[in-house]
Each structure stands twice: as C-alpha cells, then as structure tokens.
C-alpha positions as CSV (number, residue, x, y, z in Angstrom):
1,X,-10.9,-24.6,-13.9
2,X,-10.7,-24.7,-17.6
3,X,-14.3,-24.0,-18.3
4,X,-14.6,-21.3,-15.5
5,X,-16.9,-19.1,-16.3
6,X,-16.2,-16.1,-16.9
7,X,-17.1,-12.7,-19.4
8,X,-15.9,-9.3,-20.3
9,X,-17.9,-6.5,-20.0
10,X,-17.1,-3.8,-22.9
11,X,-17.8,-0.5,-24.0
12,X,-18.5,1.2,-27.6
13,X,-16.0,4.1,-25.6
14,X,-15.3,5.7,-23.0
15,X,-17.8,7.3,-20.6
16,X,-20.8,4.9,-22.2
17,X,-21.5,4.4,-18.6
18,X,-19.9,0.7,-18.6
19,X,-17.4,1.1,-15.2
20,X,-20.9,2.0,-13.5
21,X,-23.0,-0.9,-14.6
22,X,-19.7,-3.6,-14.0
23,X,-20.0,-2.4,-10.7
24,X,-23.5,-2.9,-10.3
25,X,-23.4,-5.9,-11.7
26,X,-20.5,-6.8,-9.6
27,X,-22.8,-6.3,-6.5
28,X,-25.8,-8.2,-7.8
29,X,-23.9,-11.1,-8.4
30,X,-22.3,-11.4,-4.6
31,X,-26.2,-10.6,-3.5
32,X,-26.8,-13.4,-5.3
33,X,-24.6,-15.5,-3.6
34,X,-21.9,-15.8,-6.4
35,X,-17.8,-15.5,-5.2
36,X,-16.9,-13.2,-8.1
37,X,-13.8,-12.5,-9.0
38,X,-12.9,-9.1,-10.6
39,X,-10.5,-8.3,-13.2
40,X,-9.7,-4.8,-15.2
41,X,-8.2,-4.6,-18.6
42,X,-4.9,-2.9,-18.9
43,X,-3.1,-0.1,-16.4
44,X,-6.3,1.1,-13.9
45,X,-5.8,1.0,-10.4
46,X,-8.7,3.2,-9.4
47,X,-11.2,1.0,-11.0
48,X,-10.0,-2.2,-9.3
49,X,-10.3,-0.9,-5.9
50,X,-13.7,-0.8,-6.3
51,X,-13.9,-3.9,-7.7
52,X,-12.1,-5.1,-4.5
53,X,-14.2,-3.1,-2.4
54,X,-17.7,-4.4,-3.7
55,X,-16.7,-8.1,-4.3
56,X,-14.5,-8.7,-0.9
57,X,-11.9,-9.7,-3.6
58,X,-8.5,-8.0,-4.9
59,X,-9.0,-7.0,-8.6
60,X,-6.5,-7.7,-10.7
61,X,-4.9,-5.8,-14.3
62,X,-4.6,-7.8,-17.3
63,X,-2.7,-6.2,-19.9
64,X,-1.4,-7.4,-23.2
65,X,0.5,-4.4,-24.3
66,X,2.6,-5.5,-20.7
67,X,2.8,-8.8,-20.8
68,X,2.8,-11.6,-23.0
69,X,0.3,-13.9,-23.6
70,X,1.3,-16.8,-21.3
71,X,1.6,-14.7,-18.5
72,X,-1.8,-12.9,-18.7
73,X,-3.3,-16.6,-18.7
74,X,-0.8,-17.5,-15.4
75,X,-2.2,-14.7,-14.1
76,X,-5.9,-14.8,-15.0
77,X,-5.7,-18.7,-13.7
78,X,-4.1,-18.0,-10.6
79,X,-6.6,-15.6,-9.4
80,X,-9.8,-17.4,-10.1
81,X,-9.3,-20.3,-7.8
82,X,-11.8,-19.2,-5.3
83,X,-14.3,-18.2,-7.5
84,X,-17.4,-19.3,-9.1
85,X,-17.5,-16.7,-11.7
86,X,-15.4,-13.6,-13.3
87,X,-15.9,-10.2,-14.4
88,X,-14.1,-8.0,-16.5
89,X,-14.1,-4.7,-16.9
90,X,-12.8,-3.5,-20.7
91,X,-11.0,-0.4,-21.6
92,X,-12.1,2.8,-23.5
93,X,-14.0,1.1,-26.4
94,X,-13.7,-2.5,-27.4
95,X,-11.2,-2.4,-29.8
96,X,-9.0,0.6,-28.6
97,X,-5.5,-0.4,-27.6
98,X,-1.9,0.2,-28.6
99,X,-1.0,-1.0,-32.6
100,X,2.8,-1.2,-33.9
101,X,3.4,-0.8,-37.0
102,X,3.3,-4.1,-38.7
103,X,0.8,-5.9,-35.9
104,X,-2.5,-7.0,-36.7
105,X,-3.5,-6.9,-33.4
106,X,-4.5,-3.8,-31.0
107,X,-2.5,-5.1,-28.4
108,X,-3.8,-3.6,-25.0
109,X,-7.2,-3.6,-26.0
110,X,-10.3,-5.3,-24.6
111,X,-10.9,-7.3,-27.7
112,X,-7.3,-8.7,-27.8
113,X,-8.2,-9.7,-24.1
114,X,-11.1,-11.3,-24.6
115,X,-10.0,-13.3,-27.7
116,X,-7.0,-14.4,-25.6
117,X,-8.3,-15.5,-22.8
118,X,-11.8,-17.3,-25.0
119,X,-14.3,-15.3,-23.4
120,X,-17.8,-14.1,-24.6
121,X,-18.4,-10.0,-24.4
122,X,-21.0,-8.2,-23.1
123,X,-21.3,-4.7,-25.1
124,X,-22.6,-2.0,-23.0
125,X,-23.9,0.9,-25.5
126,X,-25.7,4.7,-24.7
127,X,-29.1,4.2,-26.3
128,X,-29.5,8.2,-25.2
129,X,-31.1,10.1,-28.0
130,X,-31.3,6.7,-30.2
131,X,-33.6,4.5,-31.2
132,X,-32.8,2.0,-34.3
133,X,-29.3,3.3,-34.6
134,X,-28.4,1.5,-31.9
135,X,-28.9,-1.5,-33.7
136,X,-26.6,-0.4,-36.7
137,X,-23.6,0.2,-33.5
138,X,-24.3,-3.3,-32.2
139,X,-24.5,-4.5,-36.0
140,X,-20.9,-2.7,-36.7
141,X,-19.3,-4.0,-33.8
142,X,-20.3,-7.4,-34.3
143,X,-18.5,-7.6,-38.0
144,X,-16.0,-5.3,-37.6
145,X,-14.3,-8.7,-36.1
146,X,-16.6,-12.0,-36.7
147,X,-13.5,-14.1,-34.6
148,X,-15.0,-12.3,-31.7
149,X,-17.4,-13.4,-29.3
150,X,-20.0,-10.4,-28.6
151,X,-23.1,-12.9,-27.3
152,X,-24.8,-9.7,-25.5
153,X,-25.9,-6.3,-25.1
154,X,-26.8,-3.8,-22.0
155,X,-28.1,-0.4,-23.4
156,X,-27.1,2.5,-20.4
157,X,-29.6,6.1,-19.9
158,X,-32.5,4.4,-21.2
159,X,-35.4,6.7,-21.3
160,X,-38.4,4.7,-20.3
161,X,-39.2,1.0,-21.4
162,X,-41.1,1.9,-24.5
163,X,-37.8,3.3,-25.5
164,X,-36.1,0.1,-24.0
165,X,-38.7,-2.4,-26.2
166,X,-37.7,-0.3,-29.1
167,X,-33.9,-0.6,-29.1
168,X,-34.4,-4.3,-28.3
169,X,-36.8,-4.8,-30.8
170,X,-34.1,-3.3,-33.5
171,X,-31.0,-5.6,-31.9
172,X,-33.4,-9.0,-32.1
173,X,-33.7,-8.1,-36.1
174,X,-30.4,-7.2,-37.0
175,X,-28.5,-9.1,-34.9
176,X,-30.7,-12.3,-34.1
177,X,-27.2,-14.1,-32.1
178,X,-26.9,-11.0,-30.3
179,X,-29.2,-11.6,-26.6
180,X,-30.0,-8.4,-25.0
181,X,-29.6,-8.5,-21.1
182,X,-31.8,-5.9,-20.0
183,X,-30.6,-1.6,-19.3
184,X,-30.3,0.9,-16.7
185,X,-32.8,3.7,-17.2
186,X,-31.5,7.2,-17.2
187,X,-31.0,8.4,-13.7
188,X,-28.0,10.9,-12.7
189,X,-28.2,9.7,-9.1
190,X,-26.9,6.3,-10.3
191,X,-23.5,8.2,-12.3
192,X,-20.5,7.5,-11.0
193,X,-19.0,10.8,-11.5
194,X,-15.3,10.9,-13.5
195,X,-12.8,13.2,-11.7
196,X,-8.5,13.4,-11.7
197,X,-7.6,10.0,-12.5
198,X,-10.9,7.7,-13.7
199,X,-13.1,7.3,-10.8
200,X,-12.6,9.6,-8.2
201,X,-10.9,8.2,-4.6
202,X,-11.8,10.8,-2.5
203,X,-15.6,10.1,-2.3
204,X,-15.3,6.6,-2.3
205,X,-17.1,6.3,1.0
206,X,-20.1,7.9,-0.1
207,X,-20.8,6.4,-3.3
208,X,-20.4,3.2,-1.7
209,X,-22.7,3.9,0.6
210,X,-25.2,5.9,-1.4
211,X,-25.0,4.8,-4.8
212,X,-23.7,1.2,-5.0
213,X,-26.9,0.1,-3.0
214,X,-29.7,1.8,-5.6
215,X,-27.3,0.6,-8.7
216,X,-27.8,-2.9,-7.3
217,X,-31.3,-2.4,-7.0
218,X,-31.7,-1.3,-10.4
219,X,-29.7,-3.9,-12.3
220,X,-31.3,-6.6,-10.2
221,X,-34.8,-5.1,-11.5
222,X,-33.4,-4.1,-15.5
223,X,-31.2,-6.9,-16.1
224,X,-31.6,-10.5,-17.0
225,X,-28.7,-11.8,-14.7
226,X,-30.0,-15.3,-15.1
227,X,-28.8,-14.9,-18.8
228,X,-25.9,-13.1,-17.9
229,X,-24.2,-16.0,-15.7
230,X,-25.4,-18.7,-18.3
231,X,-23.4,-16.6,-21.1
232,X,-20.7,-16.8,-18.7
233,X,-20.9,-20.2,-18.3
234,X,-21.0,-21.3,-21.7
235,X,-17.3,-20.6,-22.6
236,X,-14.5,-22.2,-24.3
237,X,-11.4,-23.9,-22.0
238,X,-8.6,-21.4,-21.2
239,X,-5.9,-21.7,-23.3
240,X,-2.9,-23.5,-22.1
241,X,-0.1,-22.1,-21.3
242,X,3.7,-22.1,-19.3
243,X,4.0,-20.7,-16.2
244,X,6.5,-18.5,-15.5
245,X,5.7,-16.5,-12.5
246,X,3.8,-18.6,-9.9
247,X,5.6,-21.9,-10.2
248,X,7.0,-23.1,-6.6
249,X,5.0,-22.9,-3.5
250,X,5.2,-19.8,-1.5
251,X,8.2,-19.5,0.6
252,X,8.9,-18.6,4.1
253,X,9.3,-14.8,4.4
254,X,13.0,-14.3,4.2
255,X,13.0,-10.5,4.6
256,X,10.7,-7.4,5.1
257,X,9.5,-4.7,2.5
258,X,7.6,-2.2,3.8
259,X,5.1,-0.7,1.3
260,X,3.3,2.7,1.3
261,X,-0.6,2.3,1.4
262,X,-3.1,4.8,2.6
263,X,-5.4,7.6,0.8
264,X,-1.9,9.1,-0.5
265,X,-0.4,6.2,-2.1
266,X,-2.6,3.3,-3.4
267,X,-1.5,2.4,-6.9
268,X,-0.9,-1.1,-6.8
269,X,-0.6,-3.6,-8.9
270,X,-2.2,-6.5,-7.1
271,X,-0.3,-9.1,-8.7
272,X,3.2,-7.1,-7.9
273,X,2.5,-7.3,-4.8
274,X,1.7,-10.7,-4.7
275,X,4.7,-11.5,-7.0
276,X,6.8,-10.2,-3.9
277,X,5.7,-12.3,-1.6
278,X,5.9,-15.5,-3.9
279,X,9.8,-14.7,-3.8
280,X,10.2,-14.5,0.2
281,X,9.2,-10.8,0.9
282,X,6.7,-10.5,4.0
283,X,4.8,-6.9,2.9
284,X,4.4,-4.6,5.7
285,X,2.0,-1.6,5.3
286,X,2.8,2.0,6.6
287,X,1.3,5.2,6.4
288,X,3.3,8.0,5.2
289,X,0.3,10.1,6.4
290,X,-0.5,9.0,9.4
291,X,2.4,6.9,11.0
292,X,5.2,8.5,12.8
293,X,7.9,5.9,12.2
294,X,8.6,3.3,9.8
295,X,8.4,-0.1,10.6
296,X,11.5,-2.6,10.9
297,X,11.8,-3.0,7.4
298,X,14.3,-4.1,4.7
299,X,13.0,-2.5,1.6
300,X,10.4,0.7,1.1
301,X,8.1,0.2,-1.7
302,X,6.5,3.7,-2.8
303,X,3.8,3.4,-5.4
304,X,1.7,5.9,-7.0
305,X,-1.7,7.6,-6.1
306,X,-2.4,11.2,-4.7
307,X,0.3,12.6,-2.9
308,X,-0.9,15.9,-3.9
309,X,-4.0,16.3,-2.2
310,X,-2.3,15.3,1.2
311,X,0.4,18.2,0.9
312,X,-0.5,19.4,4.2
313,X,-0.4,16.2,6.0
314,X,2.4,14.9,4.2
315,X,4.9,18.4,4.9
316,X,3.6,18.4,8.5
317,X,4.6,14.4,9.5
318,X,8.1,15.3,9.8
319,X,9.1,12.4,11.4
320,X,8.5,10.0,9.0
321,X,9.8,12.1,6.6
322,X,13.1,11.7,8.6
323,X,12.5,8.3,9.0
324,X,12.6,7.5,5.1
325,X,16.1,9.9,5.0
326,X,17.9,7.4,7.6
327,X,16.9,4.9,6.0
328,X,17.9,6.0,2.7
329,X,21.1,7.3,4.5
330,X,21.8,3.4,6.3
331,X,21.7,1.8,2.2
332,X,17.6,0.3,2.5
333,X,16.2,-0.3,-0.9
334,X,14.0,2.1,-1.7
335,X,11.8,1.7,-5.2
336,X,9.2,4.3,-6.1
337,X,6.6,4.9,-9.1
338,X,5.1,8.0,-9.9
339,X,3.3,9.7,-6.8
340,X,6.1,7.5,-5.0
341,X,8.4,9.6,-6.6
342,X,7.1,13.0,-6.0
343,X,7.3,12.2,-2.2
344,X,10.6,11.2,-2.4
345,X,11.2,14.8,-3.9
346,X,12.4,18.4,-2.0
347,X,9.6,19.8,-2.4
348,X,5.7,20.1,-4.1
349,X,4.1,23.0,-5.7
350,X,0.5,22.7,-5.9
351,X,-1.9,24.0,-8.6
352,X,-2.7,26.6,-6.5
353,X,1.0,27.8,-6.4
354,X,1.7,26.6,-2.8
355,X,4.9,25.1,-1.6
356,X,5.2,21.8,0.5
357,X,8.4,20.4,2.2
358,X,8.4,16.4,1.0
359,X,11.1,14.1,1.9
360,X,14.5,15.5,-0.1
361,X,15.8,12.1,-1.3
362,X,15.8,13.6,-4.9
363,X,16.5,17.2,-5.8
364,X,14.0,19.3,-7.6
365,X,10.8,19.9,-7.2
366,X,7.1,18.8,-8.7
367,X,4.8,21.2,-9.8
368,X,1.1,19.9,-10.4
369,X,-0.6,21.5,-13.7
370,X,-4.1,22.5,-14.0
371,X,-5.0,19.4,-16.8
372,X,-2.8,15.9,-17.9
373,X,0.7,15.8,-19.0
374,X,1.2,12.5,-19.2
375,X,-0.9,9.0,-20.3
376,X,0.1,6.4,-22.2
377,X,2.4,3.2,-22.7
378,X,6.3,3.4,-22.7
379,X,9.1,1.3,-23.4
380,X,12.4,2.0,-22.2
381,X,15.9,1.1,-21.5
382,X,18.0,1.0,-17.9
383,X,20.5,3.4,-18.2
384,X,22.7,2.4,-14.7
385,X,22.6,-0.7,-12.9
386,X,20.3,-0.7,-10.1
387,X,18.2,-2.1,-7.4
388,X,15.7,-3.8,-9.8
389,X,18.0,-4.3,-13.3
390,X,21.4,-3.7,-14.8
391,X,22.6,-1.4,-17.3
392,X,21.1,-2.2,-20.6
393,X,17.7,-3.7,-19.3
394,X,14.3,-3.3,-20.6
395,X,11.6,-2.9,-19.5
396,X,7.9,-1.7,-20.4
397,X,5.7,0.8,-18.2
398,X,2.6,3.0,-18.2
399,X,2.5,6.5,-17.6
400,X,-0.3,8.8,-15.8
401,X,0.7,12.0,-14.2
402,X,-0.7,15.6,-13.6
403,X,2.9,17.1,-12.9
404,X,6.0,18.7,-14.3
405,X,9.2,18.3,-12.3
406,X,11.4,21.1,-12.1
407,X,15.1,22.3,-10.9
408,X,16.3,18.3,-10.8
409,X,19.4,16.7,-12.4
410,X,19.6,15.3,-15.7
411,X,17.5,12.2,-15.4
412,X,19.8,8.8,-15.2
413,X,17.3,6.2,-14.7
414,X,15.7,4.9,-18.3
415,X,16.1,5.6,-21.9
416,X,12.8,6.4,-23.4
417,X,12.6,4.3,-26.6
418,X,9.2,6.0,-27.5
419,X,10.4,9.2,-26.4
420,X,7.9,12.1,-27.8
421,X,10.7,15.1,-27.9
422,X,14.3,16.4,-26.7
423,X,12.4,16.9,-23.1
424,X,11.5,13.2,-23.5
425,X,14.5,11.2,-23.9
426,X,15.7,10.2,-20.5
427,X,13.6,9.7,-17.3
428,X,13.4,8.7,-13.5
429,X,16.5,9.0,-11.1
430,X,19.1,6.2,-9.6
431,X,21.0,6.3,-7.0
432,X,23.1,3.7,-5.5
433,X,20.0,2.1,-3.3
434,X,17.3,4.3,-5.2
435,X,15.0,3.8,-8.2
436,X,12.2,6.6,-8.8
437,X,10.1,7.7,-11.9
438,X,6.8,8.2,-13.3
439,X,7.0,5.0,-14.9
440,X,4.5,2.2,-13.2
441,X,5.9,-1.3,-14.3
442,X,4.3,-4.3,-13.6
443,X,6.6,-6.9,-12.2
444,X,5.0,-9.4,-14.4
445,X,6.6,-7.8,-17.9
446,X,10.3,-9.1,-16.3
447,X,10.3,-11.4,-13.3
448,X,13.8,-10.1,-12.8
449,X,13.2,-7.1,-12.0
450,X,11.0,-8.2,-8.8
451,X,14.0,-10.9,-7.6
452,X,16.4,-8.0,-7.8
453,X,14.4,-5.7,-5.4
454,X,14.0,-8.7,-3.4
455,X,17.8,-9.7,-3.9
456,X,18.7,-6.2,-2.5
457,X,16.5,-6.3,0.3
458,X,18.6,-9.5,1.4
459,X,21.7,-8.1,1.3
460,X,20.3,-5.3,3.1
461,X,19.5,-7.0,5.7
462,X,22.5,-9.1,6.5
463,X,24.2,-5.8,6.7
464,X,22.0,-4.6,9.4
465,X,22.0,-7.4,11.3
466,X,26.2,-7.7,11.2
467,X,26.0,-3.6,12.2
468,X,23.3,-4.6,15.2
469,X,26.0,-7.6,15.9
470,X,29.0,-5.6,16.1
471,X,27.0,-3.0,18.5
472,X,26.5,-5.6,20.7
C-alpha cells in the first residue's frame, strides 16, 4: 500500500468553499464505484462525520502539531487498508498552522501534511469577482514553497463558463505544471452553511438529503474526476516509518468502557476510540439523552459536542443523571473532554440566561457566551496523578469552547504551559476516579495515557466483581 493513492484537497483560506466541494467530490467518487477513505487535517470532528456519513467510512484527524511524524504515518497506513483511494480535507489555508519559535515548519498545517505524508495538492480557490488574478494566487502558492506538490486547481462560485475558460486560460500560462480540474458554478443552494462549531450538526439530515445529491451532480458535470484520481494515483511511496500504536493483534475485550454518543456528545477522535479497543476495551454506546440507565460498564467515556442545545432533555433525564452519580460514587473511571465536562457539571446557564440541573459531579457551573472563548492548541502539564497520567505528565490538546465556567474550585487538573493570562494558568478538575476539562487530547500524542484509562477500568472491575462475590 505504499503507492496508495491518495491527495489532499487545500484551500487559499478559510470559507473558499473547499469543505463543500471535498464532500462532493467525496460522493462522486463512491458513485463511481471508488472505496474512499476520508481523512481531515488537524482537530475537526464536525467535518469528519460527514466524511463518515457520505463515504460509509470513519474519517480520521491527522495532525502534526499532536503527533509526531511516525505516528501520523501509523495512523494514515492503518486506515487505508480497505480502500482504493483517499481524500483529505486541509485546514484554513494551505500553509496555516501552529509555528514555534525557531521551527521552520508550520507544524499543524495542511502543507506540512501533505509534504509528510508525499502527496500531491489539489488547491481549491474563489475565482468570485476575478478573472487573471487568480492566476497570480495559484502562481504565489506554487513558489511560496517549490518542495511542495500543488499538481491542481478547482476554482469555487464560478460565474458562468466564459468566466471559467478565462481563469483557466490565465492558470495554463502562468502555471503550465499546474492542471485545472474543472469548478463549481456559483449557486447558494449548493453552500454548506457555517454555524457554532464548522459545519453545523443540527441540520445534518437535511443537507444530506437536499444538498449532497445536487453537489454530486454538479461536480460529476464541472469536474474532470478522471484527472483527479490519475493525480492521485501518481504519487510517491509513503514514508517508512515505526509503529508505535497498532503493533499486536487486537485482543479479546478484557473490560467494558461505556462511551457517550448521541446528538449531545459526538466529538470523537476516531482513532481514540479505536486505540481503546486495540488495548482490550469493548466500547459500549449510551445515550445521555435518551437512555434511562447506563449500561454494565467499567469506564464512562464523555467526549465533547453540544450539550448545550439539549439542556432541556439533558435536566429532564434524571435517571441517568443518577446513574452517572452512583457510578461515580462506586469508584468507575470516568474521563471527560470539553462538552463531557460541562455535563458532568451542577448546573448550565444558557445564552439566553436560563438554568439547567446537569449531573453535579463537579461544582460550579457553565455559562455559554454569545461568541468563542476558546480555539486553539495547548500544551500542558498533569498536576495530580490520575486515571490517565501521573503527576508531572505531559501532554498536548486542542481547545474549542463557547463557555465560561463559574463558582468552581481552583482548577487541579493541568498546568497550562501556553497559558494566555493569570485566569489561564491552571485547568480541568481531578478527582480520585475523575478527569474533566476542555482540553480534547488525542490518545495518539501519549499511548500512556489510553493504557491508564484502560488500566483503571481493570482494576475497576475486579473490585466490582469481588463486591458482587461477597453479596453472594
């Protein structure tokens, strides 16, 4: 699978239009017949469940800010196995990522990606309101680094195909190794809309069913996918590389971990999950919305997503909400990122300045704001042992939250090494079988930190099972 083909699908920024045209492109392949296997550049999880849901395939994050080089490869390799092609979707614009001082490199970005993993780039540009300048863009991202591979171009909101022939007309003489694929004409039906957090979830349904079909449609018609698949195919080996996180054969499931996954709580690294159950963990999914009970379980796995808009249903399930407190109360493992955490919390107050009962695990309360608080990378230090790390460990996250939390103790959970102020130095909570904060790590960054959980979910059990032994 060296030679598997495979390309990355860029933009000159964010909001070009390129999410819209990966998924339609996405969805003309698997017309086609093609088994395509989708991939996202660094921390999205909205993105990738569309991938998912389009290709019949989990998408999965690479991220080179997270993770180091060997393991984006392990990862990359290990998901491709069933497919005859791959698509990535870049980041912001091509070259945007996360620089330290004294790299070379914009680590995070799609063009780091790209160059790491040999692949060719397909640069999708707004030719709205330009003609020949687009030409000069194409031009200027093609030197800006000449060890990259741009081999294409898709122009987005093209006016008509007079204005099309123009724009490709100025590419062929400028940039003669450049191959223009094709465009999508201007059409707001075929937007995707932005809204909260990238794509919006709660319409999902709709715009698979009303929009996904005409976007297929209209890159079948607009774009050369013939040329599109042969660039793919014409690609350098992967680099080599050590594993380090898929390296035996997948156990028997040793314990149980149930994990939160409905329209509340869907942030998910695929490859966490995954990583889990490579180490004996048998995932079982619950609904904090909708179930009444947990399942029989030996760890809770809480991720992020939008606890927020399900206030009502969340506050009014008050048996599950129980549920998580004796479990919490018998010693279970209980690990929670971001929207995770705000469930675990006394209480909610929504934008609108309304109240909701959550589960209590954690004092304070959240209070959602009317615009971003929080996006970006971290780095940061373990301040107390715990269920995934000692004291002392580190560990690199991301960060995407549309709350303040308020009325809590004094944060005991990390160290922020990046922290941005006096309010910024400390974060997330501990408690003796508790990890919460607003921190989403992926397991991948620190193996350990996944066996721990897993460890703890072991010992876990064995005490239940001596408990349900002396009962009898």
């Amino acid at each position: 699978m060296s030679n598997h083909p495979r390309l990355i699908i860029a933009g000159t920024n964010s909001r070009c239009g390129k999410t819209t045209i990966v998924l339609g492109i996405m969805a003309a392949l698997i017309k086609k017949g093609y088994r395509v296997q989708p991939f996202k550049t660094g921390p999205d999880y909205i993105d990738t469940s569309y991938h998912s849901e389009i290709t019949g395939s989990k998408s999965r994050n690479l991220d080179t800010w997270l993770l180091d080089k060997d393991v984006v490869l392990e990862l990359f390799s290990h998901a491709i196995q069933k497919a005859n092609i791959s698509i990535i979707e870049g980041v912001m614009g091509l070259y945007d990522g996360f620089i330290s001082e004294g790299e070379s490199e914009n680590k995070g970005s799609t063009a780091h990606l790209a160059k790491l993993l040999n692949s060719p780039v397909i640069l999708i540009v707004d030719a709205q309101g330009m003609a020949t300048s687009a030409a000069a863009i194409v031009m200027g991202f093609n030197e800006f680094d000449p060890t990259l591979n741009i081999a294409g171009v898709i122009f987005n909101r093209v006016g008509s195909q007079r204005h099309f022939q123009c724009l490709c007309k100025a590419v062929e003489d400028k940039c003669p190794n450049i191959k223009v694929l094709g465009y999508l004409p201007k059409n707001n039906k075929l937007t995707i809309q932005e809204k909260h957090l990238g794509l919006t979830m709660l319409n999902k349904h709709e715009i698979m069913e009303s929009i996904i079909p005409s976007l297929t449609e209209e890159i079948i018609k607009h774009i050369d996918l013939e040329l599109l698949v042969k660039i793919a195919q014409d690609v350098q080996p992967i680099p080599s590389y050590t594993p380090s996180i898929f390296t035996t054969d997948i156990p028997s499931p040793t314990i149980k971990i149930g994990v939160a996954k409905d329209d509340a709580f869907c942030f998910y690294y695929e490859d966490n999950l995954n990583i889990l159950k490579s180490l004996g963990a048998e995932l079982v999914y619950f609904s904090p919305i909708n179930d009444i009970q947990l399942p029989v379980v030996d760890g809770l796995y809480f991720g992020g997503g939008f606890p927020e808009l399900f206030c009502n249903s969340i506050e009014s399930n008050i048996s599950m909400r129980t549920w998580v407190t004796h479990a919490s109360n018998l010693g279970m493992p209980i690990y929670a990122e971001c929207g995770g955490m705000l469930y675990l919390m006394d209480k909610m107050i929504t934008s609108e300045n309304r109240t909701h009962y959550m589960v209590g695990l954690i004092s304070g309360e959240a209070r959602m704001q009317q615009k971003l608080t929080k996006l970006g990378y971290c780095a940061a230090t373990m301040l107390e042992d715990n269920i995934l790390g000692q004291k002392g460990t580190s560990v690199r996250g991301h960060r995407f939250h549309w709350s303040m939390l308020e009325n809590t103790q004094e944060p005991n959970a990390y160290q922020l090494n990046n922290g941005e102020g006096e309010g910024e130095r400390r974060a997330g909570f501990i408690q003796p079988n508790l990890l919460a904060s607003y921190i989403h790590i992926h397991f991948g960054t620190q193996l350990s930190l996944a066996q721990n959980f897993v460890n703890n979910c072991c010992r876990y059990k064995e005490v239940r099972l001596e408990r349900r032994k002396q009962r009898w």
